[in-house]
VEXBASE-495619 format. One record per residue (C-alpha): residue in one letter; x, y, z; residue number from 1. Coordinates in nm, 4 decimals, decimal comma. Layout:
// residues N
<fivo><r>A</r><x>X</x><y>Y</y><z>Z</z><k>NUM</k></fivo>
...
This chain:
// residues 157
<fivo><r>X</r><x>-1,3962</x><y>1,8311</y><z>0,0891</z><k>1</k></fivo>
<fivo><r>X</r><x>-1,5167</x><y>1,7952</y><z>-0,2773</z><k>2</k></fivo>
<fivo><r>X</r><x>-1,5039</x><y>1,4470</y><z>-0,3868</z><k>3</k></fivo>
<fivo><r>X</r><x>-1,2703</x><y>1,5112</y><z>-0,6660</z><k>4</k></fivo>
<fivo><r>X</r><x>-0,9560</x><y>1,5817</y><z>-0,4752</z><k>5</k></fivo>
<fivo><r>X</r><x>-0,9757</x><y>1,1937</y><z>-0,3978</z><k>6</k></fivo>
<fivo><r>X</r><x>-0,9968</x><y>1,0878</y><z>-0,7617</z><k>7</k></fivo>
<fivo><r>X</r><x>-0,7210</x><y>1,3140</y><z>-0,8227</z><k>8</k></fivo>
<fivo><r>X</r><x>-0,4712</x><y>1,1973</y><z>-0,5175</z><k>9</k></fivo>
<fivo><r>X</r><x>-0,2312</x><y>0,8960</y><z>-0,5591</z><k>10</k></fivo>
<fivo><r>X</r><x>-0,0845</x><y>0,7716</y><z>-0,3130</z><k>11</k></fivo>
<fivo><r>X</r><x>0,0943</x><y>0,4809</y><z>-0,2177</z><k>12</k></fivo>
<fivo><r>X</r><x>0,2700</x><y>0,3399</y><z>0,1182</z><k>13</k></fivo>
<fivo><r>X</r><x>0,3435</x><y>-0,0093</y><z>0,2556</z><k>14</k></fivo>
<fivo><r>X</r><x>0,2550</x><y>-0,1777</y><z>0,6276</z><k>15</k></fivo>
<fivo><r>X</r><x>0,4097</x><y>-0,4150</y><z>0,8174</z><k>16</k></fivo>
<fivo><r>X</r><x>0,3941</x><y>-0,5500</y><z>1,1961</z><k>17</k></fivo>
<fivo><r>X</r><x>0,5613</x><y>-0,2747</y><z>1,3023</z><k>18</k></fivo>
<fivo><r>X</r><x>0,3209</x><y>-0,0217</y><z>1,1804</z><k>19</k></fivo>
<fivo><r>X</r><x>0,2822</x><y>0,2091</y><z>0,8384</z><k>20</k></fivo>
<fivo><r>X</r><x>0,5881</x><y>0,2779</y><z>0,6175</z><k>21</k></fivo>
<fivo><r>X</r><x>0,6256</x><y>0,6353</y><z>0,4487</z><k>22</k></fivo>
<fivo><r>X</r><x>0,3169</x><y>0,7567</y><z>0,2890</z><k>23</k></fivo>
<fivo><r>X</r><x>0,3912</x><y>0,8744</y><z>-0,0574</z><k>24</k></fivo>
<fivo><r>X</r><x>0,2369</x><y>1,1534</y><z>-0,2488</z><k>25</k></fivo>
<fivo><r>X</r><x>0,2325</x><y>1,1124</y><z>-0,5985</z><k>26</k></fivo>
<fivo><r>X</r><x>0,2192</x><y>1,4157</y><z>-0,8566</z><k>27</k></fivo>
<fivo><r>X</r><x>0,3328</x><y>1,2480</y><z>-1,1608</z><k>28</k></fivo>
<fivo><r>X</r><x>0,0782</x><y>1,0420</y><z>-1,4414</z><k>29</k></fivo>
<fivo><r>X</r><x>0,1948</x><y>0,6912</y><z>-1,2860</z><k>30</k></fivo>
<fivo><r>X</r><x>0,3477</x><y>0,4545</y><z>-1,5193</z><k>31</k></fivo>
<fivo><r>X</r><x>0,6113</x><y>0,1634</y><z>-1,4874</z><k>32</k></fivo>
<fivo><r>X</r><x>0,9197</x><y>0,3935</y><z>-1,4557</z><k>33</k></fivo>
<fivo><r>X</r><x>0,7015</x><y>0,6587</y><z>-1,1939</z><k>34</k></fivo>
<fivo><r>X</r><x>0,6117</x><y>0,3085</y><z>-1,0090</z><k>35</k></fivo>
<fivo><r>X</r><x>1,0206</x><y>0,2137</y><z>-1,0518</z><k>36</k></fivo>
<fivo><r>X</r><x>1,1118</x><y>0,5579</y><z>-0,9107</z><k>37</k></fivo>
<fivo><r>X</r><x>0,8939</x><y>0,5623</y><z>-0,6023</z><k>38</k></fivo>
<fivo><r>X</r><x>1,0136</x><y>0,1815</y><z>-0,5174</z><k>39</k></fivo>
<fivo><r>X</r><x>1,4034</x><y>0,2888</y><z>-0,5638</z><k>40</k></fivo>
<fivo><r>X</r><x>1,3543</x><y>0,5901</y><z>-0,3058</z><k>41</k></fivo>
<fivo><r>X</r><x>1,0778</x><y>0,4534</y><z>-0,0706</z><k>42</k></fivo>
<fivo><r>X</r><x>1,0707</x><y>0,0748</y><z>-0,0491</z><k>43</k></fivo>
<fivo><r>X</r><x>1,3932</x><y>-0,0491</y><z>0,1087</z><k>44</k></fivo>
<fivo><r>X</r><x>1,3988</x><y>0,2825</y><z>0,3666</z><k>45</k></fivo>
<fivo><r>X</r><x>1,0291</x><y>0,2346</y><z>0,4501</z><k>46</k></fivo>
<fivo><r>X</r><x>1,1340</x><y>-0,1752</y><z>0,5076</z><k>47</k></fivo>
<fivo><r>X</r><x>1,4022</x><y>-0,0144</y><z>0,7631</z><k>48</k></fivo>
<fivo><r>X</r><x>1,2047</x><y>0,2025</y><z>0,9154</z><k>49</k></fivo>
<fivo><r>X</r><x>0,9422</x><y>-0,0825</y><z>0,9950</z><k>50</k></fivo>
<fivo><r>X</r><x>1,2376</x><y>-0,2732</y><z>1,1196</z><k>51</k></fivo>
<fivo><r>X</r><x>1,1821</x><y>-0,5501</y><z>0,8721</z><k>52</k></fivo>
<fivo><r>X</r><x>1,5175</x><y>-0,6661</y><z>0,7914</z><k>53</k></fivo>
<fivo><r>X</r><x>1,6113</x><y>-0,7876</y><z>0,4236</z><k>54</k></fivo>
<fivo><r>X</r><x>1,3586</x><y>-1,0750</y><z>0,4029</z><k>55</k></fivo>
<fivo><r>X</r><x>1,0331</x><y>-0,8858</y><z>0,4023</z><k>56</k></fivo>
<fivo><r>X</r><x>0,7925</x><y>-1,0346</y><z>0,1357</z><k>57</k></fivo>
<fivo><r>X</r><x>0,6833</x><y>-0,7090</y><z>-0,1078</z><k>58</k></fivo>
<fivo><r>X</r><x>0,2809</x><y>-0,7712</y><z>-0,1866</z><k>59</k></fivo>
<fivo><r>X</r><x>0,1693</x><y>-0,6194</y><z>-0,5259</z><k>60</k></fivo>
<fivo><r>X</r><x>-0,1058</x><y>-0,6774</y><z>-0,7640</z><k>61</k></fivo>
<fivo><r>X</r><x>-0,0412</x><y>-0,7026</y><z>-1,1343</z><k>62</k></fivo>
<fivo><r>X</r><x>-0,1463</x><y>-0,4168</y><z>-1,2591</z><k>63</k></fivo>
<fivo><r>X</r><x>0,0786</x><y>-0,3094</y><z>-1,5893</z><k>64</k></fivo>
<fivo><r>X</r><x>0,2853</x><y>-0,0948</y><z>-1,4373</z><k>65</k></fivo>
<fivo><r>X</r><x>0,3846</x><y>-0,3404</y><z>-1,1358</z><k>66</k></fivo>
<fivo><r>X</r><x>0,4856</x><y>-0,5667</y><z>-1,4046</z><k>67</k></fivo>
<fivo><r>X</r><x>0,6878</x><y>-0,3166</y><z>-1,5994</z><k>68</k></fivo>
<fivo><r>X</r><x>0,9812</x><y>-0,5028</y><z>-1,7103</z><k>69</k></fivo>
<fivo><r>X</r><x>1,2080</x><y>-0,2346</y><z>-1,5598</z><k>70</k></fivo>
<fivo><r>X</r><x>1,0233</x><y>-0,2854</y><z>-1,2238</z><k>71</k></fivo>
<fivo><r>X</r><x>1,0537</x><y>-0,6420</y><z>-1,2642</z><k>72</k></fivo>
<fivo><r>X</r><x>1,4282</x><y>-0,6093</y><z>-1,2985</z><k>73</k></fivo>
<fivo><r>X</r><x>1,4812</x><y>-0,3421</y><z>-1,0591</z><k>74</k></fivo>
<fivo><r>X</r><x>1,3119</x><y>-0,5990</y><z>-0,7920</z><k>75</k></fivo>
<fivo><r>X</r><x>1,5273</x><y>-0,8683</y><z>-0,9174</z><k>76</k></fivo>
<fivo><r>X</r><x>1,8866</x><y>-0,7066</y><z>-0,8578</z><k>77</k></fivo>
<fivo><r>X</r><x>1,7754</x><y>-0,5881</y><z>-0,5062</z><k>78</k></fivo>
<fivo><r>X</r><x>1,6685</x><y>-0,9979</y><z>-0,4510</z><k>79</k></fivo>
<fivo><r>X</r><x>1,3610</x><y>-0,9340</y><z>-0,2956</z><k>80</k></fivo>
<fivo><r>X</r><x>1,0624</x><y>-1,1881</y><z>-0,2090</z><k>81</k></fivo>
<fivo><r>X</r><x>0,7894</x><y>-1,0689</y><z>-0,4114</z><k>82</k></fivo>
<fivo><r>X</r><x>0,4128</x><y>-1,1965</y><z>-0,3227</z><k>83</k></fivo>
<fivo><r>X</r><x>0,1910</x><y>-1,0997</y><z>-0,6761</z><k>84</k></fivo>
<fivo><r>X</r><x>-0,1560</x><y>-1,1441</y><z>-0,6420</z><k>85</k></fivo>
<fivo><r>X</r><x>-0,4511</x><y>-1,0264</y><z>-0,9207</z><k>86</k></fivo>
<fivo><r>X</r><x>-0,5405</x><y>-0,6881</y><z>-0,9362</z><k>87</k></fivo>
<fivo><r>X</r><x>-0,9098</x><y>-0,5707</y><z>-0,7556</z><k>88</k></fivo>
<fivo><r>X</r><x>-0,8511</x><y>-0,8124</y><z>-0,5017</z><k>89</k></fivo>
<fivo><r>X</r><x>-0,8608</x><y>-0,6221</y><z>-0,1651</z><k>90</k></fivo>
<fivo><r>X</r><x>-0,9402</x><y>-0,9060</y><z>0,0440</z><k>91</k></fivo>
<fivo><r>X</r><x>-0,5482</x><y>-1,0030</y><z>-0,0525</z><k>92</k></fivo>
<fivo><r>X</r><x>-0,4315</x><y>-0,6519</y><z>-0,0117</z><k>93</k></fivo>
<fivo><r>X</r><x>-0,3895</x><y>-0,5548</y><z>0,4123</z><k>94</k></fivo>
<fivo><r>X</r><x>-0,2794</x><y>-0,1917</y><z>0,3165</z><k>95</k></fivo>
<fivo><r>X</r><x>-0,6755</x><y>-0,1845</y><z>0,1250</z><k>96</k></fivo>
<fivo><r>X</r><x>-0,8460</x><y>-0,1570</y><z>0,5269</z><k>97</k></fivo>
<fivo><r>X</r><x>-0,5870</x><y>0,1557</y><z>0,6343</z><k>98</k></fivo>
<fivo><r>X</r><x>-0,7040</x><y>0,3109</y><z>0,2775</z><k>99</k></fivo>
<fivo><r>X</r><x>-1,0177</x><y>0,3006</y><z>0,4409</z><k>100</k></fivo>
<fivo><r>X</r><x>-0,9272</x><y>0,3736</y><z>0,7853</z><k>101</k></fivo>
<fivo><r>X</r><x>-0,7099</x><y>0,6922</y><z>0,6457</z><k>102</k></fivo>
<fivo><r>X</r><x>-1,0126</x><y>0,8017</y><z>0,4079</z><k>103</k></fivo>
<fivo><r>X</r><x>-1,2407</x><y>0,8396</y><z>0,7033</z><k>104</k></fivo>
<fivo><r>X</r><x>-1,0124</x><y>0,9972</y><z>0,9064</z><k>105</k></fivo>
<fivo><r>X</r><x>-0,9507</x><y>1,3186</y><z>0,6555</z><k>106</k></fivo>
<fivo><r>X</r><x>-1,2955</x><y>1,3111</y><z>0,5779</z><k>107</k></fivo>
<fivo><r>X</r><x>-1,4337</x><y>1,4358</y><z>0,9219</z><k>108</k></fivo>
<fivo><r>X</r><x>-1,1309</x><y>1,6879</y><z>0,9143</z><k>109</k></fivo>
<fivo><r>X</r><x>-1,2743</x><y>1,8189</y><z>0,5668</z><k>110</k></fivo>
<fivo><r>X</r><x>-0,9328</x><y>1,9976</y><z>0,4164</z><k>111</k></fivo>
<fivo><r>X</r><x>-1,0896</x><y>2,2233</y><z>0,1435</z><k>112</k></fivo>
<fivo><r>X</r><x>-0,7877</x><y>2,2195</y><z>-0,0822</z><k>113</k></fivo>
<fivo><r>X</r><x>-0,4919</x><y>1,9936</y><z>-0,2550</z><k>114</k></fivo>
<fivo><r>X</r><x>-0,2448</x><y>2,1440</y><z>0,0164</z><k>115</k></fivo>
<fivo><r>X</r><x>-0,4407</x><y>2,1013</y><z>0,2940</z><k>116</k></fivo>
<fivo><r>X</r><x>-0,5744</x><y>1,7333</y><z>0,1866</z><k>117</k></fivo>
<fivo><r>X</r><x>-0,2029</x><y>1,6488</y><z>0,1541</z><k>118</k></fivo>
<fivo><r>X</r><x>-0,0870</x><y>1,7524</y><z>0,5118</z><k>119</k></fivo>
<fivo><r>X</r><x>-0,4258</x><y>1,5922</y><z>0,6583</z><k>120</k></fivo>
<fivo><r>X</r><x>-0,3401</x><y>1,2712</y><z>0,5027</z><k>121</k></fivo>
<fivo><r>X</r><x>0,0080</x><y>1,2800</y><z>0,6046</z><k>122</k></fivo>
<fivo><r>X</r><x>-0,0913</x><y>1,3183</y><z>0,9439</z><k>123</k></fivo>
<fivo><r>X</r><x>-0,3541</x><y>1,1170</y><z>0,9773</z><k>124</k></fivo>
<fivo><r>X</r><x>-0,1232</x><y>0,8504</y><z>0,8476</z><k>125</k></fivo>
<fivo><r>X</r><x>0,1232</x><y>0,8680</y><z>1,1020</z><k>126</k></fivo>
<fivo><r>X</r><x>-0,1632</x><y>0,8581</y><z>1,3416</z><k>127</k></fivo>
<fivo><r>X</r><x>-0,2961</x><y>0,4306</y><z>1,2525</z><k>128</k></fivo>
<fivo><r>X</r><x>-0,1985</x><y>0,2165</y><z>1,4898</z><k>129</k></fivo>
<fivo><r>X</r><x>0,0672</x><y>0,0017</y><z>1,5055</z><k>130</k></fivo>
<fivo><r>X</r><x>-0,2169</x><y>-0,2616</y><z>1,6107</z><k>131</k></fivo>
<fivo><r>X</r><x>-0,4130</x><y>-0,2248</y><z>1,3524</z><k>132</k></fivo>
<fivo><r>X</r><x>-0,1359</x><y>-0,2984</y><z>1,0856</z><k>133</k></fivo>
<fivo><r>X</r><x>0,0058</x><y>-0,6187</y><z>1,2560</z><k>134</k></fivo>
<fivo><r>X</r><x>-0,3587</x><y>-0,7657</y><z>1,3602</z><k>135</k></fivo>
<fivo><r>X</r><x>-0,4413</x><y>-0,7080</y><z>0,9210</z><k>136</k></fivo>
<fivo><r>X</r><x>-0,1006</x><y>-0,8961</y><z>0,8782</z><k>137</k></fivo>
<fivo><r>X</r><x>-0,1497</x><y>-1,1563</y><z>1,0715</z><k>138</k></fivo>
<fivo><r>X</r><x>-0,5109</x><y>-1,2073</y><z>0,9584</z><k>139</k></fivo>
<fivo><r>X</r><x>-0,3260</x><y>-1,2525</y><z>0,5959</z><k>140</k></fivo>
<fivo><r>X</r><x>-0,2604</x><y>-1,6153</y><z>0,6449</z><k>141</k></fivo>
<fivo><r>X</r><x>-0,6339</x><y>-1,7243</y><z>0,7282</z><k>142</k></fivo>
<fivo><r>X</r><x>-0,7010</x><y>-1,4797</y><z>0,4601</z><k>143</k></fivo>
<fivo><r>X</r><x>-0,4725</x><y>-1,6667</y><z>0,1696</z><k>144</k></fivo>
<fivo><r>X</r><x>-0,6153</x><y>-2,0162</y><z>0,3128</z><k>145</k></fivo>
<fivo><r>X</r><x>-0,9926</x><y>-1,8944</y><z>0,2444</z><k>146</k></fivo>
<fivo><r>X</r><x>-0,9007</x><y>-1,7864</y><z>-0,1101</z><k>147</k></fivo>
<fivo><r>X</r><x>-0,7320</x><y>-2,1212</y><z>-0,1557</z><k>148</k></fivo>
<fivo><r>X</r><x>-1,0141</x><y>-2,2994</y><z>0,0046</z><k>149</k></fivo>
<fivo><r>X</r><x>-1,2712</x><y>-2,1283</y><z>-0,2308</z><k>150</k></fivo>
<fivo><r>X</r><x>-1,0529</x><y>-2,1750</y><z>-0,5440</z><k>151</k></fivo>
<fivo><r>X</r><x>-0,9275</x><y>-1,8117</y><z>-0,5724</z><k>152</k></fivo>
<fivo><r>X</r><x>-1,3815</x><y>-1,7171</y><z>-0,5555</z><k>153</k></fivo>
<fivo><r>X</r><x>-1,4809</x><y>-1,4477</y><z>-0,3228</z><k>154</k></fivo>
<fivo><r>X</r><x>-1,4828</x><y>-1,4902</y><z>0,0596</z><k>155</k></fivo>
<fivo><r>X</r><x>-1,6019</x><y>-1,3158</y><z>0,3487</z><k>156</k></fivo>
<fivo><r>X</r><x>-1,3322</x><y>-1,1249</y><z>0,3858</z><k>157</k></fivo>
């Protein structure tokens, strides 16, 4: 697989306990009303699938268009618990690990085109553990006190 269909994929999912919500394929430049669009037909039904109930904390960084003020308002009128956190900080983001975890995967099934890189990645998605998601959640909490601890500097996580 040529390096360039990764720097031309976006994708985007969430995790919880219960395992990996709906892995979303992105075709579209993103932008604050793309990011708005994906949320409105993904978040709540992945946050059902994963069994999480209504009061399920949504982790994002603050890049521009996750603080669109559309977004923003769009999160507002569906009241939920919203956790920001700065942008390029993947010891703060659990999803960042099954990233990795899923780019390994594909890459020792090398798909040699878009298609094929999209239908790898969609299986290999639904293939992570449901173990592996809830052990990076409930690192998250040791993970926030470190950060705290070291005044929002690097750790070793």
């Amino acid at each position: 697989m040529k390096k360039d269909f990764w720097t031309r994929t976006r994708i985007t999912s969430k995790c919880g306990l219960a395992g990996t919500g709906r892995l979303v394929w992105i075709e579209a430049k993103m932008n604050g009303a793309k990011y708005r669009e994906i949320l409105d037909e993904n978040l709540l039904q992945s946050a059902q699938d994963l069994r999480l109930g209504r009061r399920f904390t949504f982790q994002q960084d603050n890049d521009p268009k996750h603080t669109a003020k559309t977004k923003q308002e769009w999160l507002w009128d569906k009241s939920l618990n919203v956790l920001e956190r700065p942008s390029q900080s993947p010891d703060l983001n659990p999803i960042e690990h099954l990233w990795r975890d899923l780019k390994i995967a594909v890459k020792r099934r090398s798909p040699s085109n878009m298609t094929e890189l999209e239908r790898v990645c969609r299986e290999e998605w639904e293939k992570l553990p449901k173990y592996r998601c809830a052990k990076l959640i409930a690192s998250y909490p040791r993970k926030l006190k470190a950060v705290i601890a070291a005044k929002g500097a690097s750790t070793k996580y």
